[in-house]
Backbone as XML, in Angstrom:
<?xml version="1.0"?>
<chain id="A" units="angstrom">
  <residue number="1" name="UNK">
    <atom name="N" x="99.460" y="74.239" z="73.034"/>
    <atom name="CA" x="98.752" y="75.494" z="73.233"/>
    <atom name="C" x="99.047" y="76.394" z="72.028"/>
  </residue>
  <residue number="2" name="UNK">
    <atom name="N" x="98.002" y="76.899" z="71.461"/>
    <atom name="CA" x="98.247" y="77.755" z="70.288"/>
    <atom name="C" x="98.939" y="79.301" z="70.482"/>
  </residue>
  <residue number="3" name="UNK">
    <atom name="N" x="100.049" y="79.452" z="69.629"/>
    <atom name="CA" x="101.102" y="80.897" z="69.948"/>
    <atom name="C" x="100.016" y="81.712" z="70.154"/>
  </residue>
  <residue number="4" name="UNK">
    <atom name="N" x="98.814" y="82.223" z="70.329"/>
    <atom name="CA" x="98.683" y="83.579" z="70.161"/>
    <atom name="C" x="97.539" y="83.828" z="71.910"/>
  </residue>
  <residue number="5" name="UNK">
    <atom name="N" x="97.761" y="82.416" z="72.471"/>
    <atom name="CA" x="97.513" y="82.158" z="73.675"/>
    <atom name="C" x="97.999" y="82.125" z="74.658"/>
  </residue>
  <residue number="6" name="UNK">
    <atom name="N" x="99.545" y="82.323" z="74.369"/>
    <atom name="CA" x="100.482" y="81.871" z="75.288"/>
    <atom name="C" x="101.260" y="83.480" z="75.732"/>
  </residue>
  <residue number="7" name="UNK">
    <atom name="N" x="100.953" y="84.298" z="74.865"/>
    <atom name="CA" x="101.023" y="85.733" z="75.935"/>
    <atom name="C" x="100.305" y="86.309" z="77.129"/>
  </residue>
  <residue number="8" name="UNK">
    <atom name="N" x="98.874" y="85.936" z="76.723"/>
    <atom name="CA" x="97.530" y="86.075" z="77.742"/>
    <atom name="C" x="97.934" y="85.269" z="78.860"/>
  </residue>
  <residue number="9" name="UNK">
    <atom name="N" x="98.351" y="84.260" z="78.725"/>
    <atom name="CA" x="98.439" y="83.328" z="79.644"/>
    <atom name="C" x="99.692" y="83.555" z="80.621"/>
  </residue>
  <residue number="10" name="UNK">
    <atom name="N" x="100.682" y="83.898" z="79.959"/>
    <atom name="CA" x="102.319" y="84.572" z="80.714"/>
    <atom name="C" x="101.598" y="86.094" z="81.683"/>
  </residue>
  <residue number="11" name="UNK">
    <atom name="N" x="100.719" y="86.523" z="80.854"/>
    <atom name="CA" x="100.311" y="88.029" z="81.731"/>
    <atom name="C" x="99.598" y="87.595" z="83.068"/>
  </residue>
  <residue number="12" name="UNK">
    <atom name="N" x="98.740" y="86.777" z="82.591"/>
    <atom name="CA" x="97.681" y="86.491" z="84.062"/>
    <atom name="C" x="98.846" y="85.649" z="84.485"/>
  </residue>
  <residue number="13" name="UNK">
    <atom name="N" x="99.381" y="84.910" z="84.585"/>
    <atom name="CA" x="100.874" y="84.268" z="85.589"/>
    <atom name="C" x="101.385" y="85.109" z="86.270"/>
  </residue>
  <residue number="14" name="UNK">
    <atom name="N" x="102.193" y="85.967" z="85.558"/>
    <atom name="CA" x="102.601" y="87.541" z="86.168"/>
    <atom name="C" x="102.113" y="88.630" z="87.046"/>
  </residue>
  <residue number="15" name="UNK">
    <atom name="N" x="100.742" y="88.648" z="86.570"/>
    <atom name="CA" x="99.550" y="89.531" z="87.645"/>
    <atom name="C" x="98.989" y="88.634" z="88.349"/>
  </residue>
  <residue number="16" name="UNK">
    <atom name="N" x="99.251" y="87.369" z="88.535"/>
    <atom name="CA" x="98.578" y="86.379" z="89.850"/>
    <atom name="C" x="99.838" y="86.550" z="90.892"/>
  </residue>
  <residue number="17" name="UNK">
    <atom name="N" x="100.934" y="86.301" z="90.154"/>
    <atom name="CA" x="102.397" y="86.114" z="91.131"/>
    <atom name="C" x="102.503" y="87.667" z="91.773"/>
  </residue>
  <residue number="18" name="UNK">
    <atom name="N" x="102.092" y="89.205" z="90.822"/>
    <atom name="CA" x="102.439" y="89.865" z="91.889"/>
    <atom name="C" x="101.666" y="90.476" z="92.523"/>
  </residue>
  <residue number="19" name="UNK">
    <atom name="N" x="99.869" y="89.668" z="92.472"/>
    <atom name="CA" x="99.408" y="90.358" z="93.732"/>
    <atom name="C" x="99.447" y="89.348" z="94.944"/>
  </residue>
  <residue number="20" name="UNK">
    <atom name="N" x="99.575" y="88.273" z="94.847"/>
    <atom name="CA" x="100.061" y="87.142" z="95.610"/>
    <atom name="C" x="101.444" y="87.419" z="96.799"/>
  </residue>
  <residue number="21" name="UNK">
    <atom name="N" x="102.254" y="88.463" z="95.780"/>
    <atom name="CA" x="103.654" y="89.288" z="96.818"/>
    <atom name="C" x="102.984" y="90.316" z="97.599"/>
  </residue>
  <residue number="22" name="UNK">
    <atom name="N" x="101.926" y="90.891" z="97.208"/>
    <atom name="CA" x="101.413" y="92.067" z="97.503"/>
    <atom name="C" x="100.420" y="91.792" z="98.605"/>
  </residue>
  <residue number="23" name="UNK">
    <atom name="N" x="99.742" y="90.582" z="98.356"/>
    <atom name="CA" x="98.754" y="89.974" z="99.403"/>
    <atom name="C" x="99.843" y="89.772" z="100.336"/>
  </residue>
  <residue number="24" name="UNK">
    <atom name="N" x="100.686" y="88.437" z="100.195"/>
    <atom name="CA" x="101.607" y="87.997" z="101.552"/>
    <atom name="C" x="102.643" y="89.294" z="102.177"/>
  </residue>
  <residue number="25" name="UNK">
    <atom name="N" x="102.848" y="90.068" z="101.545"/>
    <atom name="CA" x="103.480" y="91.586" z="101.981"/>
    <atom name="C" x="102.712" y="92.273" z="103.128"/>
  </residue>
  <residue number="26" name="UNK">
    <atom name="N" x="101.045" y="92.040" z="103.118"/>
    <atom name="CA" x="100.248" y="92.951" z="103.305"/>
    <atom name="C" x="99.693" y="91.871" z="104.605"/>
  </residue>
  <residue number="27" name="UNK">
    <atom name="N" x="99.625" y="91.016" z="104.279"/>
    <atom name="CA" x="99.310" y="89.855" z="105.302"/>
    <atom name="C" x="100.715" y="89.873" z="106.583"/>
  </residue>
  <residue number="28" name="UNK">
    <atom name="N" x="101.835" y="90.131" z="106.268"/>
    <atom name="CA" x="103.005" y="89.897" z="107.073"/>
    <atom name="C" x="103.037" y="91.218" z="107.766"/>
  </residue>
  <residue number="29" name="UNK">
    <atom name="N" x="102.742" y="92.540" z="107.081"/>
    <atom name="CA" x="102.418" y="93.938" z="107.984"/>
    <atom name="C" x="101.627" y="93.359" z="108.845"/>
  </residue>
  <residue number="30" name="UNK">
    <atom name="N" x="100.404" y="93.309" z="108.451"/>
    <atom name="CA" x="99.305" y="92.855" z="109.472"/>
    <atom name="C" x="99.739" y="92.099" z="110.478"/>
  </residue>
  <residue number="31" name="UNK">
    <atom name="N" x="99.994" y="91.228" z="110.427"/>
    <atom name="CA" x="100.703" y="90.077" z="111.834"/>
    <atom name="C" x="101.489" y="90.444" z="112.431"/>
  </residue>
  <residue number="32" name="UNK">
    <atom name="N" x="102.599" y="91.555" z="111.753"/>
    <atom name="CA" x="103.589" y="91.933" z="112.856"/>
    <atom name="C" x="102.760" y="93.169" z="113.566"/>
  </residue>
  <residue number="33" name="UNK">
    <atom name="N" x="102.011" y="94.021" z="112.614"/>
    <atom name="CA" x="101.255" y="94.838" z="113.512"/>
    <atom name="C" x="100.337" y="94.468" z="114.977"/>
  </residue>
  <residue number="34" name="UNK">
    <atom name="N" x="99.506" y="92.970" z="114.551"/>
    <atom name="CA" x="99.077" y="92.444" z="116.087"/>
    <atom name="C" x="100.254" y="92.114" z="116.889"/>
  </residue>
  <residue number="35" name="UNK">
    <atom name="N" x="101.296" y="91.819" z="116.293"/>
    <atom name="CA" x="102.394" y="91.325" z="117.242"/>
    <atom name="C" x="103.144" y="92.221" z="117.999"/>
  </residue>
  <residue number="36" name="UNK">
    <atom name="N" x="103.132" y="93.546" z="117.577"/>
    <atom name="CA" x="103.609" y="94.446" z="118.092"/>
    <atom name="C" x="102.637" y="95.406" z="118.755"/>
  </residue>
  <residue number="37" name="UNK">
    <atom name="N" x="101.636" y="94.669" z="118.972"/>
    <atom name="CA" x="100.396" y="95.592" z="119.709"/>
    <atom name="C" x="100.028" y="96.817" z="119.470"/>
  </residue>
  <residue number="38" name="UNK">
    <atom name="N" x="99.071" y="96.767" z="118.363"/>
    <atom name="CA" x="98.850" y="97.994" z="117.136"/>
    <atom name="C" x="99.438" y="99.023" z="116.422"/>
  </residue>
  <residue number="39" name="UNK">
    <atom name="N" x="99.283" y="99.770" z="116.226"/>
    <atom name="CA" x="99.409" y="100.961" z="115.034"/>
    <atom name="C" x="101.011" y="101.610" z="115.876"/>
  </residue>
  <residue number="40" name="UNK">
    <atom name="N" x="100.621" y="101.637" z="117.262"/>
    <atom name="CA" x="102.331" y="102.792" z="117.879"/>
    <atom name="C" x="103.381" y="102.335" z="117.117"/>
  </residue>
  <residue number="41" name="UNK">
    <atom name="N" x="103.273" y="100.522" z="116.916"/>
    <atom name="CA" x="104.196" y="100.294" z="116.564"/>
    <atom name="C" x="104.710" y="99.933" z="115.049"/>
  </residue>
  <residue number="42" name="UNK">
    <atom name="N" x="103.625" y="100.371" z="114.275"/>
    <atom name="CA" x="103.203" y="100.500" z="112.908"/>
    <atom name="C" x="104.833" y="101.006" z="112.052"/>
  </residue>
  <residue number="43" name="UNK">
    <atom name="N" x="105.302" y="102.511" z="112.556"/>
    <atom name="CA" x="106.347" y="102.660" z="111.467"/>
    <atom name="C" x="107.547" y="101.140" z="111.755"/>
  </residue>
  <residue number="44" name="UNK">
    <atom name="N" x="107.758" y="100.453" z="113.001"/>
    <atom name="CA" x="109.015" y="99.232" z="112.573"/>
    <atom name="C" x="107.876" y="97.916" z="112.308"/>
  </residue>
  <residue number="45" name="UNK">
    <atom name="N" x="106.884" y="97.765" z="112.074"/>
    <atom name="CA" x="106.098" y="96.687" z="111.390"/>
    <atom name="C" x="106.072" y="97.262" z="110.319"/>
  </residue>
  <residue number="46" name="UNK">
    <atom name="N" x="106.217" y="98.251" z="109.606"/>
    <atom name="CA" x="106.550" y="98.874" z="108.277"/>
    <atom name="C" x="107.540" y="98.520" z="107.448"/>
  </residue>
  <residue number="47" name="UNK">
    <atom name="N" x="108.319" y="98.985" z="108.103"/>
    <atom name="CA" x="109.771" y="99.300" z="107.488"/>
    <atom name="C" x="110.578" y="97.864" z="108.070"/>
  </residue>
  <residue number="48" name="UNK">
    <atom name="N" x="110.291" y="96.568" z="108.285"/>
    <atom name="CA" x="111.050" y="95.609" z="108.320"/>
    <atom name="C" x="110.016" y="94.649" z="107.241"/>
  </residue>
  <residue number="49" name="UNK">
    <atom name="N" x="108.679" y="94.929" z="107.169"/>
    <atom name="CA" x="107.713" y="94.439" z="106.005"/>
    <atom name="C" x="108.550" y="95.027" z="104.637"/>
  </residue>
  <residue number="50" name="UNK">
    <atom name="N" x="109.025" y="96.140" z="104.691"/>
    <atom name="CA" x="109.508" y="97.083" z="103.478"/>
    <atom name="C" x="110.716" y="96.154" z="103.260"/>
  </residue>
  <residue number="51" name="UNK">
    <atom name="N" x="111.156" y="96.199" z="103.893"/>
    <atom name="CA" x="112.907" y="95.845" z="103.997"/>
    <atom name="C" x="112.732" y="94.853" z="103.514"/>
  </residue>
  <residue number="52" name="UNK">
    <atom name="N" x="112.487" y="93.571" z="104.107"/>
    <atom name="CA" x="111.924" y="91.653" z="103.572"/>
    <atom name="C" x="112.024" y="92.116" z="102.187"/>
  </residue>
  <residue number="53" name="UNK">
    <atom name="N" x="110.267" y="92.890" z="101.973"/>
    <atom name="CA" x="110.252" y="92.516" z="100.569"/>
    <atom name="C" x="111.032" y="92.906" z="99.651"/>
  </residue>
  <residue number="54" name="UNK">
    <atom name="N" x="111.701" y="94.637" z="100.117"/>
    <atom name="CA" x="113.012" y="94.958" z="99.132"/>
    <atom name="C" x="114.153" y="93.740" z="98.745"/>
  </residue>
  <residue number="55" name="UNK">
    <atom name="N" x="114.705" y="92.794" z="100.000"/>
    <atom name="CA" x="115.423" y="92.480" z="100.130"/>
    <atom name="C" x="115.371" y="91.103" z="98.615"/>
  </residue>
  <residue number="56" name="UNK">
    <atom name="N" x="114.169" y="90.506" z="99.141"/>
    <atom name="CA" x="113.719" y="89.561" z="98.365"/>
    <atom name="C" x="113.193" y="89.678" z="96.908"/>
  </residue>
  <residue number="57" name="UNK">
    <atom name="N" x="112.640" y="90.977" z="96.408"/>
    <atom name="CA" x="112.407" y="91.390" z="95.298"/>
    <atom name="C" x="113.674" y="91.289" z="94.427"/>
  </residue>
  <residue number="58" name="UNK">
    <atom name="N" x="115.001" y="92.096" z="95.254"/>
    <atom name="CA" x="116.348" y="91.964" z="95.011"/>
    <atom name="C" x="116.706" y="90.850" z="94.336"/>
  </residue>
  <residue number="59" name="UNK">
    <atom name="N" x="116.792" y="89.987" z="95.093"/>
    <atom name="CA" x="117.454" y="88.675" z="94.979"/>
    <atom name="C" x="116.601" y="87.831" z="93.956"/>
  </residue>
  <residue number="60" name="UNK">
    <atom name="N" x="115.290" y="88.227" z="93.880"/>
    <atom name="CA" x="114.638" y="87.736" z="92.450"/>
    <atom name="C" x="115.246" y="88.052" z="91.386"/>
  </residue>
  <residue number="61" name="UNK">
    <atom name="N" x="115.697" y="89.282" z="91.203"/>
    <atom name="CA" x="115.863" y="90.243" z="90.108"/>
    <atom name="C" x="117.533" y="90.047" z="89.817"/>
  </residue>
  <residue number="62" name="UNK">
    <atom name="N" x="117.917" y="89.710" z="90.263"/>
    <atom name="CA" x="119.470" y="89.690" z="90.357"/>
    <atom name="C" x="120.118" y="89.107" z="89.044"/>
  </residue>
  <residue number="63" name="UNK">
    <atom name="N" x="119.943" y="88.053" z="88.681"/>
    <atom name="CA" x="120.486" y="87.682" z="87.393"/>
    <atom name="C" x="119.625" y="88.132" z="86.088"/>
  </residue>
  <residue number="64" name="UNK">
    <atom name="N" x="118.883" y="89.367" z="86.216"/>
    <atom name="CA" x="118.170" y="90.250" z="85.267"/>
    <atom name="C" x="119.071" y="91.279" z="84.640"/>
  </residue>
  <residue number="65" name="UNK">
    <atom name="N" x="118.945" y="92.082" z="82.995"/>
    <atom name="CA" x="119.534" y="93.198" z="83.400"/>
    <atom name="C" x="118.985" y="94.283" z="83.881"/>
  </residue>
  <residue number="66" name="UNK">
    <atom name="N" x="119.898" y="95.559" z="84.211"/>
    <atom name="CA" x="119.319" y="96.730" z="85.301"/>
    <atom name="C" x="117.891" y="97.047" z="84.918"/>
  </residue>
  <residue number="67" name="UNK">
    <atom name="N" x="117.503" y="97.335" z="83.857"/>
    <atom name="CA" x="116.094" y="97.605" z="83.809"/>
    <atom name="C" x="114.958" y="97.133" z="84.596"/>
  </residue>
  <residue number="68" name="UNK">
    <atom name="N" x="115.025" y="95.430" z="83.741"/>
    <atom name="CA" x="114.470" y="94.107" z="84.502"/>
    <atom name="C" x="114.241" y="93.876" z="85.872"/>
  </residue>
  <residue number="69" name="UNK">
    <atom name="N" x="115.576" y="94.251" z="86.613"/>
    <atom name="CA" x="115.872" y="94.386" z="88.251"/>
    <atom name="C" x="115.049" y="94.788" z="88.738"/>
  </residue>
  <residue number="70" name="UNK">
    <atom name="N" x="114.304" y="95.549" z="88.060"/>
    <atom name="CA" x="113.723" y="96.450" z="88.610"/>
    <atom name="C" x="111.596" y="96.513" z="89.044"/>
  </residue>
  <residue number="71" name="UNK">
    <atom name="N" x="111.663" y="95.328" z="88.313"/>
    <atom name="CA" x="110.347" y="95.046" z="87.678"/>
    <atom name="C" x="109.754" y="94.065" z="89.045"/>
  </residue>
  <residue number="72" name="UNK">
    <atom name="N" x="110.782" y="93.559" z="89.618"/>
    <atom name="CA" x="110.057" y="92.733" z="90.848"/>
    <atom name="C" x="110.081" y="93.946" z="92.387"/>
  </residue>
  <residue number="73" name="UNK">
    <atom name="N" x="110.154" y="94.854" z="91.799"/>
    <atom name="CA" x="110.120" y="95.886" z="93.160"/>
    <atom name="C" x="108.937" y="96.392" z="92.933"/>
  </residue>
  <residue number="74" name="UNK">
    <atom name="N" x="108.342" y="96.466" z="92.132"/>
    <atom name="CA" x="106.663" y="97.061" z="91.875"/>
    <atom name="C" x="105.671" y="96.169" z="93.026"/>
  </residue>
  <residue number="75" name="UNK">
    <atom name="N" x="105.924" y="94.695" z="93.165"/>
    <atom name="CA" x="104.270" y="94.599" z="93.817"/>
    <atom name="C" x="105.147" y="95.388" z="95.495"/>
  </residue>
  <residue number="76" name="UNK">
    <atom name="N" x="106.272" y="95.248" z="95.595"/>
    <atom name="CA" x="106.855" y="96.221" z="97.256"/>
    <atom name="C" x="106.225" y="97.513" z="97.025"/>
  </residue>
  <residue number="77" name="UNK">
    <atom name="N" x="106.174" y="97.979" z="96.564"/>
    <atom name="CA" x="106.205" y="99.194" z="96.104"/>
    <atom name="C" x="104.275" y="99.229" z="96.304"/>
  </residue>
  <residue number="78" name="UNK">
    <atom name="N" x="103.898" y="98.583" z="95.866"/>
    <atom name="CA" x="102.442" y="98.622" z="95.916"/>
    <atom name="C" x="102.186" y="98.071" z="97.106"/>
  </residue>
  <residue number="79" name="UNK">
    <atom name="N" x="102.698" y="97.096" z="97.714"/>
    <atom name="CA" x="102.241" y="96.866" z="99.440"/>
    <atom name="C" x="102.774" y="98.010" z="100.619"/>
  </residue>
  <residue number="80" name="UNK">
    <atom name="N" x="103.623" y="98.672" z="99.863"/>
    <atom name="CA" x="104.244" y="99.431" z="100.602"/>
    <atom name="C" x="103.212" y="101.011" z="100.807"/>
  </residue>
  <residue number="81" name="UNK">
    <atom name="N" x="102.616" y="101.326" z="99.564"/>
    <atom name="CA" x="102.101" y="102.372" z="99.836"/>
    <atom name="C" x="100.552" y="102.001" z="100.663"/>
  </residue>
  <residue number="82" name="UNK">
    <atom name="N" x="100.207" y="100.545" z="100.296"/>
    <atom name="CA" x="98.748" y="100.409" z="100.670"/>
    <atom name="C" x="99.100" y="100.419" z="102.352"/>
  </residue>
  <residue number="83" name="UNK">
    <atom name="N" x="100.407" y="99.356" z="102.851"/>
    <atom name="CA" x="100.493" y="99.805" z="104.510"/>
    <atom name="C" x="100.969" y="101.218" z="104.846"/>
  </residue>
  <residue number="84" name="UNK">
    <atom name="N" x="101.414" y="102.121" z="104.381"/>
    <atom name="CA" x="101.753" y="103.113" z="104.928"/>
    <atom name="C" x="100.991" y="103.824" z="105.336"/>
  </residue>
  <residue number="85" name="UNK">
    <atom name="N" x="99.632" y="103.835" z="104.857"/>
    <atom name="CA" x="98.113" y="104.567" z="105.408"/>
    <atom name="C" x="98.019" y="103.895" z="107.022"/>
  </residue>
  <residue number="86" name="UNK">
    <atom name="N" x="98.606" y="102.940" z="106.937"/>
    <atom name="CA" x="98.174" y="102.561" z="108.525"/>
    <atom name="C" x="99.468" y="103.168" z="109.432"/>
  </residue>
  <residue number="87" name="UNK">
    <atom name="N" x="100.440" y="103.303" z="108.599"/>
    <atom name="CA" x="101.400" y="103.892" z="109.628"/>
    <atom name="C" x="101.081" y="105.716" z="110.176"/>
  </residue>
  <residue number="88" name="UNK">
    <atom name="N" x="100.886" y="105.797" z="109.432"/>
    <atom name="CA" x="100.788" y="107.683" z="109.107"/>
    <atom name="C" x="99.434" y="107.679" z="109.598"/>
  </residue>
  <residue number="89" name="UNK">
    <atom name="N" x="99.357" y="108.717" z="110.871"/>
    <atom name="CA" x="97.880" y="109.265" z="111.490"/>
    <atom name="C" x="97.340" y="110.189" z="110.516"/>
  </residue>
  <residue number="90" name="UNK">
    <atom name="N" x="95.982" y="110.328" z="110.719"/>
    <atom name="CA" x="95.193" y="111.084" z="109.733"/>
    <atom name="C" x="94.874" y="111.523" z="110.645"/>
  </residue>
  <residue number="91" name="UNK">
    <atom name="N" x="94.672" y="111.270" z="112.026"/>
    <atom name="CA" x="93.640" y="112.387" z="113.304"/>
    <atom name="C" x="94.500" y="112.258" z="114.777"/>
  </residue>
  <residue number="92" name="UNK">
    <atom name="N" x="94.740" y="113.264" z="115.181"/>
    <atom name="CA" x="95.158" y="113.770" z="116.126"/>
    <atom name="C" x="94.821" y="111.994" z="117.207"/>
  </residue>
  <residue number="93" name="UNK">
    <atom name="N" x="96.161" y="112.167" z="117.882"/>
    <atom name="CA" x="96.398" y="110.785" z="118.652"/>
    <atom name="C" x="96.062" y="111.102" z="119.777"/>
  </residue>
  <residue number="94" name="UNK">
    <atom name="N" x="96.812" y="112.528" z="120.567"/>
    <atom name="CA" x="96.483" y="112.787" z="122.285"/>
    <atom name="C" x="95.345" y="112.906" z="122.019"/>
  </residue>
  <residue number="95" name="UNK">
    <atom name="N" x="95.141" y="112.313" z="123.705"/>
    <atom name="CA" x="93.427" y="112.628" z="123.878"/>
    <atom name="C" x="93.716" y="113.901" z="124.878"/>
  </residue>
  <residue number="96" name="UNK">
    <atom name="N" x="92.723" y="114.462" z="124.820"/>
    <atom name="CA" x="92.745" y="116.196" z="125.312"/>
    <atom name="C" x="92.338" y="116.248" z="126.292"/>
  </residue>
</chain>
């Protein structure tokens, strides 16, 4: 493969692998959300989706230095804000 191909090619690797974390992040909210019988139970189908992927982003990053560490917490970070719209009401819940 010719050198001036093989950066393009490391980037799309990189942006396939982290929307792929970001898809299965977003896919694993979702399932625990049916599993926990919708949205009430949205903030702990959240925040154990959050947690996993913190946990595991971690342990990617671990033999990185601190900077680096830091670079596999972005696609969490991006599944994290796209589920949090489902946790957080936008319209009044009691019915009146």
């Amino acid at each position: 493969m010719p050198t001036y191909a093989i950066r393009p090619v490391r980037f799309i690797t990189r942006l396939s692998l982290a929307l792929a974390a970001v898809t299965a992040l977003v896919v694993v909210f979702l399932v625990l959300i049916a599993l926990t019988d919708g949205a009430g139970s949205g903030l702990a189908a959240w925040s154990t989706t959050f947690g996993v992927g913190t946990v595991l982003a971690m342990r990617r990053g671990r033999r990185h230095a601190w900077p680096a560490r830091l670079v596999p917490l972005l696609p969490v970070m991006v599944a994290a804000a796209l589920t949090a719209t489902v946790c957080v009401p936008t319209a009044p819940t009691a019915r009146s």
